[in-house]
ROSE-878508 format. One record per residue (C-alpha): x, y, z. Coordinates in nm, 4 decimals. Each point is the difference from the previous one (the first is absolute). Layout:
% ROSE-878508
+----------+----------+----------+
|       c1 |       c2 |       c3 |
+----------+----------+----------+
|        X |        Y |        Z |
...
+----------+----------+----------+
This chain:
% ROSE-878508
+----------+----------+----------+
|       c1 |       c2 |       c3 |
+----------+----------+----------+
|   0.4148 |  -2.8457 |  -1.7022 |
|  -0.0495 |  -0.2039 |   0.3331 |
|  -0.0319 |   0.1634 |   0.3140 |
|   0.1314 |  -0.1772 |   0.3015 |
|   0.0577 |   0.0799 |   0.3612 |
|   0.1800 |  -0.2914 |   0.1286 |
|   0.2593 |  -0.2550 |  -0.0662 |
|  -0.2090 |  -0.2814 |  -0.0624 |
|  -0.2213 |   0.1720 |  -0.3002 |
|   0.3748 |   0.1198 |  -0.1390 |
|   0.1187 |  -0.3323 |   0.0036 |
|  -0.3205 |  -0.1581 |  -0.2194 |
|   0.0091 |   0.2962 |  -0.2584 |
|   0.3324 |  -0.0612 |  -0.0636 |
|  -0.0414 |   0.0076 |  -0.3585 |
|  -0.1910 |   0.3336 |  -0.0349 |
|   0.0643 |   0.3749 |   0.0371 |
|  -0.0423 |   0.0720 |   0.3816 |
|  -0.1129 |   0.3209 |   0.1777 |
|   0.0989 |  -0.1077 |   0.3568 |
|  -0.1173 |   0.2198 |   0.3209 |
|   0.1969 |  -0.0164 |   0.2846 |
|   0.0765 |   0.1961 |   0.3362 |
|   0.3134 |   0.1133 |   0.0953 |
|  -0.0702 |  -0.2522 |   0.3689 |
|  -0.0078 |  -0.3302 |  -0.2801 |
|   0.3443 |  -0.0517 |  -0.0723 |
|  -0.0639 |  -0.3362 |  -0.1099 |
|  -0.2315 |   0.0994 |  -0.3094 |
|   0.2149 |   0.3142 |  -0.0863 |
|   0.3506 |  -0.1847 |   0.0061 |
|  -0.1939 |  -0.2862 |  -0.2191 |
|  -0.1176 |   0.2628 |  -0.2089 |
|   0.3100 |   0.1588 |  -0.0009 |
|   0.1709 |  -0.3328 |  -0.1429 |
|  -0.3099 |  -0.0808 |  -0.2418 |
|  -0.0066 |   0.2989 |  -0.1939 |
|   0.3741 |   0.0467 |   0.0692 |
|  -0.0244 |   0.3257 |   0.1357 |
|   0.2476 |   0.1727 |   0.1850 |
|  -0.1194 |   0.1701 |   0.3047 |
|   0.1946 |   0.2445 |   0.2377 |
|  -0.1193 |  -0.1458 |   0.3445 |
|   0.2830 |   0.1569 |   0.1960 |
|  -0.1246 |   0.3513 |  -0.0976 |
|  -0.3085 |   0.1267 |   0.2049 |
|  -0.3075 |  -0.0115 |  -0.1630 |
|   0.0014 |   0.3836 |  -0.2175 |
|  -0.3074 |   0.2274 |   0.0873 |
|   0.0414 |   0.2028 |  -0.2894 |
|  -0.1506 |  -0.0436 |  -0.4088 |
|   0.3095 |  -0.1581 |  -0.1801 |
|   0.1020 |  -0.1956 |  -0.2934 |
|   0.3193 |  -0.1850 |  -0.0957 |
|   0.1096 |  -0.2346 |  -0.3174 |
|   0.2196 |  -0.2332 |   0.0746 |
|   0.1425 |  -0.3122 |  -0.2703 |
|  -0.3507 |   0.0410 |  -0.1328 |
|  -0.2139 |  -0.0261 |   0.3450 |
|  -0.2331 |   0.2841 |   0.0702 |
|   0.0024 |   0.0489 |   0.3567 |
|  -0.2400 |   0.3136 |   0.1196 |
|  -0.2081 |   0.1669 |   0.3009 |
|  -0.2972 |   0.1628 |   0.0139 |
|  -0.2158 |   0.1102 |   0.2664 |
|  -0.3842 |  -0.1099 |   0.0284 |
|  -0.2528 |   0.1210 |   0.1962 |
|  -0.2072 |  -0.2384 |   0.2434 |
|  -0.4045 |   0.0117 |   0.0825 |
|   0.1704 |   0.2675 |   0.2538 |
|   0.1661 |   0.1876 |  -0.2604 |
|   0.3273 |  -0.0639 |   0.2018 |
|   0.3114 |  -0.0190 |  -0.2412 |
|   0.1507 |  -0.3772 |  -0.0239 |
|   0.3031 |  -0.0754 |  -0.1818 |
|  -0.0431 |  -0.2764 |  -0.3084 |
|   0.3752 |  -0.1303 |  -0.1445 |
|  -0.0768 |  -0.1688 |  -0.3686 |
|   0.2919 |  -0.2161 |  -0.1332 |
|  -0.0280 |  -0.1238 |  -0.3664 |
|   0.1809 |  -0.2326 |  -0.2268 |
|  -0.1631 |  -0.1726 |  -0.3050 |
|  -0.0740 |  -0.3063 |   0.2138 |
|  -0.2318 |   0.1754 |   0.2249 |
|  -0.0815 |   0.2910 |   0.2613 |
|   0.0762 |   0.0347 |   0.3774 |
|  -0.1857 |   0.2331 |   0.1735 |
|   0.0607 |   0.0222 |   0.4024 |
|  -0.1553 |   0.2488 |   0.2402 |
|  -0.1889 |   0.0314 |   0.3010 |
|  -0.3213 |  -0.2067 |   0.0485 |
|  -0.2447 |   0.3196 |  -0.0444 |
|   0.1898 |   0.0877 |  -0.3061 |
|  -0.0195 |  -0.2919 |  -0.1420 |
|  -0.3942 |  -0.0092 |   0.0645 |
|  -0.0219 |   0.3151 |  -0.1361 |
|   0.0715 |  -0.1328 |  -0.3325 |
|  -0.1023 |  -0.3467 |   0.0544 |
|  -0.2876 |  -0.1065 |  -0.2567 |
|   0.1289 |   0.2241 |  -0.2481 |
|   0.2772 |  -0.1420 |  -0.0859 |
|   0.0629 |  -0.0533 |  -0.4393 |
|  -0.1414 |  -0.4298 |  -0.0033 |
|  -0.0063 |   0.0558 |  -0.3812 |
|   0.3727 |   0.1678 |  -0.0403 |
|   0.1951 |  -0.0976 |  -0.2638 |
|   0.3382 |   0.0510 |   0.0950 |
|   0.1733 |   0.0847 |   0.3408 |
|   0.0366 |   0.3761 |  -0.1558 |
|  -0.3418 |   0.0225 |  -0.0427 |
|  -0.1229 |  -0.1098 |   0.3179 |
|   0.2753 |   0.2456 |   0.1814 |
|  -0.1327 |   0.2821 |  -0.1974 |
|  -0.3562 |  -0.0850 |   0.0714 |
|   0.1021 |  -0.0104 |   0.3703 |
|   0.1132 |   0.3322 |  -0.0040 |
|  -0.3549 |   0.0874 |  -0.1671 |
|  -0.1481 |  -0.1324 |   0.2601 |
|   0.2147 |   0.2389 |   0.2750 |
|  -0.0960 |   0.3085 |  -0.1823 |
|  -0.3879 |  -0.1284 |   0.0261 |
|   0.0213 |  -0.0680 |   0.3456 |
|   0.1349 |   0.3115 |   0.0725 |
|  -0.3169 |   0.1527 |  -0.2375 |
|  -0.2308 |  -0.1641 |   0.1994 |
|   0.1101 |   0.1322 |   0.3516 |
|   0.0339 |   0.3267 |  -0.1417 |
|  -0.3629 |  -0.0355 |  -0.1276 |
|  -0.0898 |  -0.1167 |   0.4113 |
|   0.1954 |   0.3201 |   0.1143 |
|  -0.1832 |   0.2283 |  -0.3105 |
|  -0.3965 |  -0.1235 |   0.1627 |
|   0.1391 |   0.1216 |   0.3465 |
|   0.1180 |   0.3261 |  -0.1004 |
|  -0.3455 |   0.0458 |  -0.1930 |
|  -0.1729 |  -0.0819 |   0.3666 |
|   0.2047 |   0.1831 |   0.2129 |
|  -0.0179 |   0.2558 |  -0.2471 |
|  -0.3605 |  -0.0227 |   0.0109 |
|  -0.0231 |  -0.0251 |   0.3946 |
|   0.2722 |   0.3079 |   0.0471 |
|  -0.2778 |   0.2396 |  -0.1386 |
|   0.0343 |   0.3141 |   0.2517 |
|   0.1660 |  -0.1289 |   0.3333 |
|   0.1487 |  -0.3103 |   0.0352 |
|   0.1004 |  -0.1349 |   0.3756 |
|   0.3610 |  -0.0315 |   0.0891 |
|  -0.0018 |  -0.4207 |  -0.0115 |
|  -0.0921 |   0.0654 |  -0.3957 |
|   0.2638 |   0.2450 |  -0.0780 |
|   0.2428 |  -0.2095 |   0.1494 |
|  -0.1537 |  -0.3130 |  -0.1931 |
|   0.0674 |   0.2311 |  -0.3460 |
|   0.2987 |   0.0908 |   0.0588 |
|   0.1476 |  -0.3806 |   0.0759 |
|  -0.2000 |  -0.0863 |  -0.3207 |
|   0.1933 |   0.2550 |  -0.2117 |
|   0.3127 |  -0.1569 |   0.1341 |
|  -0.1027 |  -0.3110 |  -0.1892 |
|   0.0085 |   0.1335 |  -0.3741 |
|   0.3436 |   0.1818 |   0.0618 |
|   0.1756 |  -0.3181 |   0.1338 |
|  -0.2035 |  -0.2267 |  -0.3043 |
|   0.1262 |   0.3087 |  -0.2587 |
|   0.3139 |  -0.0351 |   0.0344 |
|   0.0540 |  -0.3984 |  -0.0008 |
|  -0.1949 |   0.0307 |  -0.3548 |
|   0.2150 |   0.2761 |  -0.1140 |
|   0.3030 |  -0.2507 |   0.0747 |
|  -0.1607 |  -0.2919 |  -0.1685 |
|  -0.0955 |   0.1681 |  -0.2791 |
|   0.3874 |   0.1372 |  -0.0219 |
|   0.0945 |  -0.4002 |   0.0151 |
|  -0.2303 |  -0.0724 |  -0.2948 |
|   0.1868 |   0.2872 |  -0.2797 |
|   0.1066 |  -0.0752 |  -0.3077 |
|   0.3321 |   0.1188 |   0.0611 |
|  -0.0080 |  -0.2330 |   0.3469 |
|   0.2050 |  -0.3568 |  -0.0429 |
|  -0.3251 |  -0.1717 |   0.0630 |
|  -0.1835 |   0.0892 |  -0.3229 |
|   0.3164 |  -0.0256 |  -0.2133 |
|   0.0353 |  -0.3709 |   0.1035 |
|  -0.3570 |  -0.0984 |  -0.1083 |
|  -0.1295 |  -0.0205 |  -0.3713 |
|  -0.1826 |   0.2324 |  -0.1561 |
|  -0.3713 |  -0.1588 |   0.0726 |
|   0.1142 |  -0.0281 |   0.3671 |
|   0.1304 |   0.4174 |  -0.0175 |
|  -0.4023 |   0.0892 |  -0.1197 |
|  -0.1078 |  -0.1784 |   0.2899 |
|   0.2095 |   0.1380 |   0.2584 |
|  -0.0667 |   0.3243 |  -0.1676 |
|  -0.3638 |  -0.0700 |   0.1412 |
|   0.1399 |  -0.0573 |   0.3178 |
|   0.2172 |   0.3480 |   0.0400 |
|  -0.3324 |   0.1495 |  -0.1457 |
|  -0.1942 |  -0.1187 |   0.2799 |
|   0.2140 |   0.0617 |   0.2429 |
|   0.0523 |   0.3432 |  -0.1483 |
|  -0.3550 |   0.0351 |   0.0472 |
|  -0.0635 |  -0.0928 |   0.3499 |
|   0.2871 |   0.2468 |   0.1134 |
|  -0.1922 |   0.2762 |  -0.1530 |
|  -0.2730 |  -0.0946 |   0.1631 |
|   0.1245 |   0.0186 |   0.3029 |
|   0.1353 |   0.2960 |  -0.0686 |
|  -0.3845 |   0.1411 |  -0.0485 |
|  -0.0745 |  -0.1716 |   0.2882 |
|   0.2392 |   0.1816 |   0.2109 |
|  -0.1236 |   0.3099 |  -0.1118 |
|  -0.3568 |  -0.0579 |   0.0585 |
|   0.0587 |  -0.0477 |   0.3857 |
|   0.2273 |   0.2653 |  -0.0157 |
|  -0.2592 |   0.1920 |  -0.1367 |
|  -0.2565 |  -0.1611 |   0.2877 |
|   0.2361 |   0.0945 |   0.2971 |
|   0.0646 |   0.3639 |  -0.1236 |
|  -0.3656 |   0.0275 |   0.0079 |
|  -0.0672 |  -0.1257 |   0.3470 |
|   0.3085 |   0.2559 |   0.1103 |
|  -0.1573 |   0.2542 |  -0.1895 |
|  -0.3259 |  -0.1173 |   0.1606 |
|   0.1583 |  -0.0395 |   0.3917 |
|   0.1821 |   0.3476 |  -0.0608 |
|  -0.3321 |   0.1985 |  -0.0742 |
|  -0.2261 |  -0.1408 |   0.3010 |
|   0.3124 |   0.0927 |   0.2449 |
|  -0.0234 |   0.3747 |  -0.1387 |
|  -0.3274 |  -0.0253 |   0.0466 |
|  -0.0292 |  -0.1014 |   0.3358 |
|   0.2685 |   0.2405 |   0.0925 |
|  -0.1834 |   0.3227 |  -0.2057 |
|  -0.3174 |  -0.1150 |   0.2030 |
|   0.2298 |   0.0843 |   0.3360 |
|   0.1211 |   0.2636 |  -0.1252 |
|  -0.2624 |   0.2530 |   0.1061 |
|  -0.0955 |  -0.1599 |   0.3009 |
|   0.3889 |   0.0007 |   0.1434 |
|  -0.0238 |   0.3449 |  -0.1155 |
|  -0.2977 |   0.0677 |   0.1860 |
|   0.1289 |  -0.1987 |   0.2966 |
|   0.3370 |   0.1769 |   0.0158 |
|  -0.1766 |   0.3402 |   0.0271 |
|  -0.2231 |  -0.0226 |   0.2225 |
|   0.2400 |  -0.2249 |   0.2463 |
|   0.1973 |   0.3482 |  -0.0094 |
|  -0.1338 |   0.1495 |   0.3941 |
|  -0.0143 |   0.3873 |  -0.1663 |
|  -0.1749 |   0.1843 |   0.3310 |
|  -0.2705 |   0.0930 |  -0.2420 |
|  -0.0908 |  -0.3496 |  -0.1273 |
|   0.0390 |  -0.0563 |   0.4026 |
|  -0.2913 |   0.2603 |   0.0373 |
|  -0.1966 |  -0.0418 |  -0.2436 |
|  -0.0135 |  -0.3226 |  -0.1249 |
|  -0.0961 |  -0.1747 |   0.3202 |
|  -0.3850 |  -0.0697 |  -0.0391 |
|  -0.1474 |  -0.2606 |  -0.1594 |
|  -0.1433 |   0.1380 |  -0.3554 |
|   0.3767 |   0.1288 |  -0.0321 |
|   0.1823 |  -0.4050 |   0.0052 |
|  -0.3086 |  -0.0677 |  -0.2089 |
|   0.0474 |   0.2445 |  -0.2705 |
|   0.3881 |   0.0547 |   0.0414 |
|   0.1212 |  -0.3602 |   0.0662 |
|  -0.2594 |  -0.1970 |  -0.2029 |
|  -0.2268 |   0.1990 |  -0.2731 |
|   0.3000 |   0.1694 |  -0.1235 |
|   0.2767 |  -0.2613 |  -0.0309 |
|  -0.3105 |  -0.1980 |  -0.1868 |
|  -0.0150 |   0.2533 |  -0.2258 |
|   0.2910 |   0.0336 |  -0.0801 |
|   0.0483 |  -0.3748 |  -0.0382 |
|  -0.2943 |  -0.0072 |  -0.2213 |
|   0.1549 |   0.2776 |  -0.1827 |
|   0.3011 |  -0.1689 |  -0.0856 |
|  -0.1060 |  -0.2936 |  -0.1165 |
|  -0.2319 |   0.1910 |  -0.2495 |
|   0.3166 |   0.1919 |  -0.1057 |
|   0.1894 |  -0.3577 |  -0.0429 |
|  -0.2958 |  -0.1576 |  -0.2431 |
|  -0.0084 |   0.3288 |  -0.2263 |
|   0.3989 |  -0.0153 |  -0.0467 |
|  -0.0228 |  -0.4023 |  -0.0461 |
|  -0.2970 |   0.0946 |  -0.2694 |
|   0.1826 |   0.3155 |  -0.1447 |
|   0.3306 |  -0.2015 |  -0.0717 |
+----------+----------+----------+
């Protein structure tokens, strides 16, 4: 199949099966498309943001979403007959898939089921980019992490909910019981039986990925949560201390006066007891 991206390469390959690219801006290569393949587009509807599929007076017309190098969703609409394919989306979609597009299809089913393939492995391979930084934050989060890298884990975990459920609802598209696989032929229903696979796949792992920083966060809580008590146990005694001996009792008043006394009363013995509690605090952390 020929991939072409404007109207002069459609016009030479007139006489072969075309895969053409275009951008919702060229209306001039998607309304010559359009009349080429003769495919009937809905170009008084907006654009939908959603996965769907639709058969129409056999013409498959579907959308997916693909990821781009900033693993920002981009909506790709795919509209088959047997002459040839029509794919139109926004430029960084379009070079998201761009250079792996089927050359060697046989058939316009093929190469649309191929495309899809190569959604699901797109989606793989940012999942794979957001998998290495969870293993380094992960790594770096050992003990306490600052508030800039909490904040950078917790916009990160955002990504593999949002990606989940856009491959849940592509994989949904892709059933057997879905109008989309009935209309193909059985070789065609194995391959897009790959395709659900994979994009089965990649929304379980984002489910795990999810988890892990989940997992991550809780820790750091867990971790933020135990050095407040601390500081506030180390306190403890010497507000304690503090609050007595701020108490003007007539006999602290007369006998508490010199020297050695603020010594012993307001600074041996509130470090004592400091030192005492934090002894206490590392047997009970040991003991449980």
């Amino acid at each position: 199949m020929i991939v072409v991206d404007s109207v002069e390469a459609l016009r030479e390959h007139s006489a072969d099966a075309r895969c053409v690219l275009a951008t919702p801006e060229d209306r001039e290569l998607t309304d010559e498309a359009s009349k080429v393949l003769d495919l009937k587009l809905h170009t008084a509807h907006p654009a939908p943001r959603r996965p769907m599929a639709a058969v129409i007076d056999n013409q498959i017309s579907l959308v997916l979403q693909v990821l781009d190098e900033d693993r920002a969703h981009h909506a790709l609409q795919l509209h088959a007959r047997d002459r040839g394919l029509l794919v139109i989306g926004e430029k960084k979609a379009l070079d998201s898939i761009a250079g792996k597009l089927p050359a060697d299809a046989d058939d316009t089913w093929t190469a649309l089921v191929d495309l899809i393939l190569i959604v699901a492995r797109r989606c793989e391979e940012a999942l794979d980019e957001i998998d290495d930084r969870c293993q380094e934050l992960e790594s770096q989060a050992v003990g306490y992490a600052s508030s800039p890298r909490r904040r950078t884990m917790g916009r990160l975990r955002a990504e593999p909910f949002r990606i989940g459920e856009t491959q849940a609802a592509q994989q949904r598209l892709l059933s057997n019981e879905e109008e989309l696989a009935q209309s193909l032929g059985e070789d065609h229903q194995r391959l897009l039986a790959r395709a659900a696979a994979a994009f089965g796949a990649n929304q379980s792992m984002t489910t795990r990925l999810y988890a892990m920083l989940g997992d991550i966060l809780n820790e750091q809580d867990s971790v933020v949560s135990e050095r407040l008590t601390l500081v506030a146990t180390i306190f403890l005694p010497l507000t304690l201390a503090t609050g007595f001996f701020g108490m003007n009792f007539q006999w602290m008043l007369d006998r508490l006066g010199s020297l050695p006394g603020f010594i012993i009363f307001g600074l041996v013995i509130p470090g004592l007891l400091t030192v005492a509690t934090l002894v206490f605090i590392r047997r009970l952390t040991r003991s449980s």
